[in-house]
N, C-alpha and C positions, 0 to 999 in steps of 0.2 A: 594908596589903595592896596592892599591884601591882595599879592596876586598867586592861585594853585594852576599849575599846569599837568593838565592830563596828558600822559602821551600812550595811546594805546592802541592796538591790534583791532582791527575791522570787528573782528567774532565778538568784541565787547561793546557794539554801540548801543545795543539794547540796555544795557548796564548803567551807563554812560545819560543815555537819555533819562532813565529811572530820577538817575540827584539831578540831573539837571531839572526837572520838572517838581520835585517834591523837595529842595532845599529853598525857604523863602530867607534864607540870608544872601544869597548870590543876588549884587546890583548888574552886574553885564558877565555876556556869554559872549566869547572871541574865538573864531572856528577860523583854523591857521588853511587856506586854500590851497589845496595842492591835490595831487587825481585821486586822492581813497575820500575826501570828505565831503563827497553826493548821497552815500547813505545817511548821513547822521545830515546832512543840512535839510534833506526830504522829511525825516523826522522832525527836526526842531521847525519846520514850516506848517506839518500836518498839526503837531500838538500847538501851535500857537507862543514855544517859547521865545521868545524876544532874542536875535542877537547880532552881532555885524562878523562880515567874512573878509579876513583879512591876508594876504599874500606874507610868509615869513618877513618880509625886507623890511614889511611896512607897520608892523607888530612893537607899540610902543614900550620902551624900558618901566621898570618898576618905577612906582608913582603912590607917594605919600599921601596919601588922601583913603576917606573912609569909603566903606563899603567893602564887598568880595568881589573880584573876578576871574572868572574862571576861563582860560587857554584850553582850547580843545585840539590834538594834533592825533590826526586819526592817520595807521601807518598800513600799508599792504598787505592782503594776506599773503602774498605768497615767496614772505619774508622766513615764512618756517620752513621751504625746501630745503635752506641750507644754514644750518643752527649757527655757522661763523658769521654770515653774512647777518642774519636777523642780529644779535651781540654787535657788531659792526656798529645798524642802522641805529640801532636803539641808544647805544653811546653815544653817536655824534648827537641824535637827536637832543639829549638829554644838557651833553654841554651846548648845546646852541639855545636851547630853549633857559638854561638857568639866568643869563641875564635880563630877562622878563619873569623872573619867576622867582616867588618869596619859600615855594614848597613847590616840590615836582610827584605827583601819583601816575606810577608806572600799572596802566591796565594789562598786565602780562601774569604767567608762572614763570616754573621753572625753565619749561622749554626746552628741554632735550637737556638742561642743566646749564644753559651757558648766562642765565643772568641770577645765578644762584649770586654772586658776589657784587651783584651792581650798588648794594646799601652802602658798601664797606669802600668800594671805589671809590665812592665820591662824596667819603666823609668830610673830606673839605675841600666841598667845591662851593663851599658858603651860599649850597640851596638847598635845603633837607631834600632829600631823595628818598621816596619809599616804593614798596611795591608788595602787590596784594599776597597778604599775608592771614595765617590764621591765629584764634588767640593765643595759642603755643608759641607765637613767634615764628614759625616754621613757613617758608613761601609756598604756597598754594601750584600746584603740580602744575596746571593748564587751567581753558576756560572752563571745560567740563567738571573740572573739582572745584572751581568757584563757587558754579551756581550750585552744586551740590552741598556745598557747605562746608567743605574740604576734605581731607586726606582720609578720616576716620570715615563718615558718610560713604565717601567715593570707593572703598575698601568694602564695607559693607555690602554696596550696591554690586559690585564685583563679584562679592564670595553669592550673591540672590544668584547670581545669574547660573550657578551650577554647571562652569563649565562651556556653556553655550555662548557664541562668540556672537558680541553685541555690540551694532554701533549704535551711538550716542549722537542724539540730533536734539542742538536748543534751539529755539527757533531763526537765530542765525546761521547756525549749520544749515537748519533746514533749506534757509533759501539760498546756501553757495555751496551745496554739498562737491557740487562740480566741479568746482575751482580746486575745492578743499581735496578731495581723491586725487587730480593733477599735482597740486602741490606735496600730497605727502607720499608721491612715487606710487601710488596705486594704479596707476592707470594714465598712460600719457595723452590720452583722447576720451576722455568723462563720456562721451556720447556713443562710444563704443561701450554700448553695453555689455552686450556677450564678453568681451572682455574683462570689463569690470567685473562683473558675475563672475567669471571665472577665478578672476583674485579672491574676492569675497569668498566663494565656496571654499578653494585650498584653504584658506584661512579658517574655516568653520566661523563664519558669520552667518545666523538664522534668525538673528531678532533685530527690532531697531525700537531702540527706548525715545520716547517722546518725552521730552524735559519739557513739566510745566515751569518755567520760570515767574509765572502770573503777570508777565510783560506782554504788552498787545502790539508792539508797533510794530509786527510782522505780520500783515493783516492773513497772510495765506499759509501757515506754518501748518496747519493741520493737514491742508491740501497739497504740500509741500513731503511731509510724511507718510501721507495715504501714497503721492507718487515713487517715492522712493521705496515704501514698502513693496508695493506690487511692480513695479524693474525690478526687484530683486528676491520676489517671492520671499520677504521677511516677515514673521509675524513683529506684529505692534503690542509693545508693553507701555505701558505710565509709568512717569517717575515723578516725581514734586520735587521741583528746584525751591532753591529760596534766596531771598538778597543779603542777607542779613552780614555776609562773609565783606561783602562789598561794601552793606553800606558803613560798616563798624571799618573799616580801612579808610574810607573816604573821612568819615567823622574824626581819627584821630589824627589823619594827615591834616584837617582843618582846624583842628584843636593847638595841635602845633604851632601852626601858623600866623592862627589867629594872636595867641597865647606872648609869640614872639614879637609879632606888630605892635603888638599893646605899650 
């Protein structure tokens, strides 16, 4: 059996669920147990998709037999504090996960740069490794140029904003802005808002773009951005995400794979 393992960052479960719900070639869904994967198993229990939860130890070797199944190994967000440490986790992850795994898709960017070389690393670690890329080849910056549709978009969207310092909320964001502020040194107590306000101002932050990603499984993202607007006296702008960076990455990781099975 055809086996892809995902191994990706919290901010992409939305993403994540998208194929898992709209690929009808995937026979089983295998969600590796461990403390970041309660978002995405709420999700795969709300949408109805079928799958079993498995602790690493107990996660069977590749297995010759038809069909797809896909590994889900969902990693912490607050693995970006420190760019060596996240590099670290994502490598061991990735050699522990290849012997279960006929193709590995890395839900990641650049990330401060440090998995710019992860393709090349482990061109023979005899489990294709890929990670989300655009069609230039070029790896896709963070999640926010994902859903944006990558680097040109995300450039684009940048030079809109004239200057005017913007944060960027998909509806993941929206619901862990918290976490996400602690993590990226902004503020060592998210609940200190004055404080946080205080960053945000020196920074000239005045807007907060709302990413339509057209993904629902955040059922309070709007109410999650109305809140974050008004703590921080932001206006609200729209932006329209899309999938399409994701799903064309998913598709030839599977193509791959498939391609090689055969």
């Amino acid at each position: 059996m055809p086996v892809i393992s995902i191994i990706g960052c919290r901010m992409f479960e939305d993403e994540i669920m998208h194929l898992l719900e709209n690929d009808p070639e995937i026979e089983k869904v295998v969600v590796v147990e461990n403390n970041d994967c309660g978002g995405i198993r709420k999700k795969l229990l709300e949408a109805g998709v079928p799958h079993k939860m498995l602790p690493f130890e107990e996660l069977p070797e590749k297995q010759e037999e038809k069909g797809l199944t896909l590994n889900i190994y969902m990693l912490e967000l607050a693995l970006h504090a420190i760019p060596e440490n996240l590099k670290k986790t994502v490598y061991s992850k990735v050699e522990a996960m290849a012997p279960h795994s006929d193709g590995i898709l890395l839900f990641y960017g650049l990330c401060g740069n440090v998995l710019g070389k992860i393709e090349d690393d482990f061109r023979t670690l005899g489990c294709k490794v890929c990670i989300l890329k655009e069609e230039n080849g070029e790896i896709v910056d963070d999640c926010i140029g994902a859903v944006l549709g990558g680097r040109g978009r995300y450039l684009e969207v940048l030079k809109s904003c004239k200057g005017v310092g913007t944060f960027f909320l998909t509806p993941m964001w929206a619901a862990n802005w918290r976490e996400m502020i602690r993590t990226a040194g902004l503020s060592q107590n998210p609940d200190d808002i004055s404080m946080s306000k205080f960053v945000f101002d020196y920074a000239g932050y005045k807007r907060v773009a709302r990413i339509n990603t057209g993904l629902i499984y955040e059922k309070d993202f709007e109410a999650y951005v109305r809140e974050f607007s008004t703590l921080f006296d932001f206006e609200i702008t729209e932006l329209e995400g899309t999938m399409k960076l994701v799903e064309s990455c998913y598709a030839k990781t599977k193509t791959s794979v498939l391609d090689a099975s055969a």
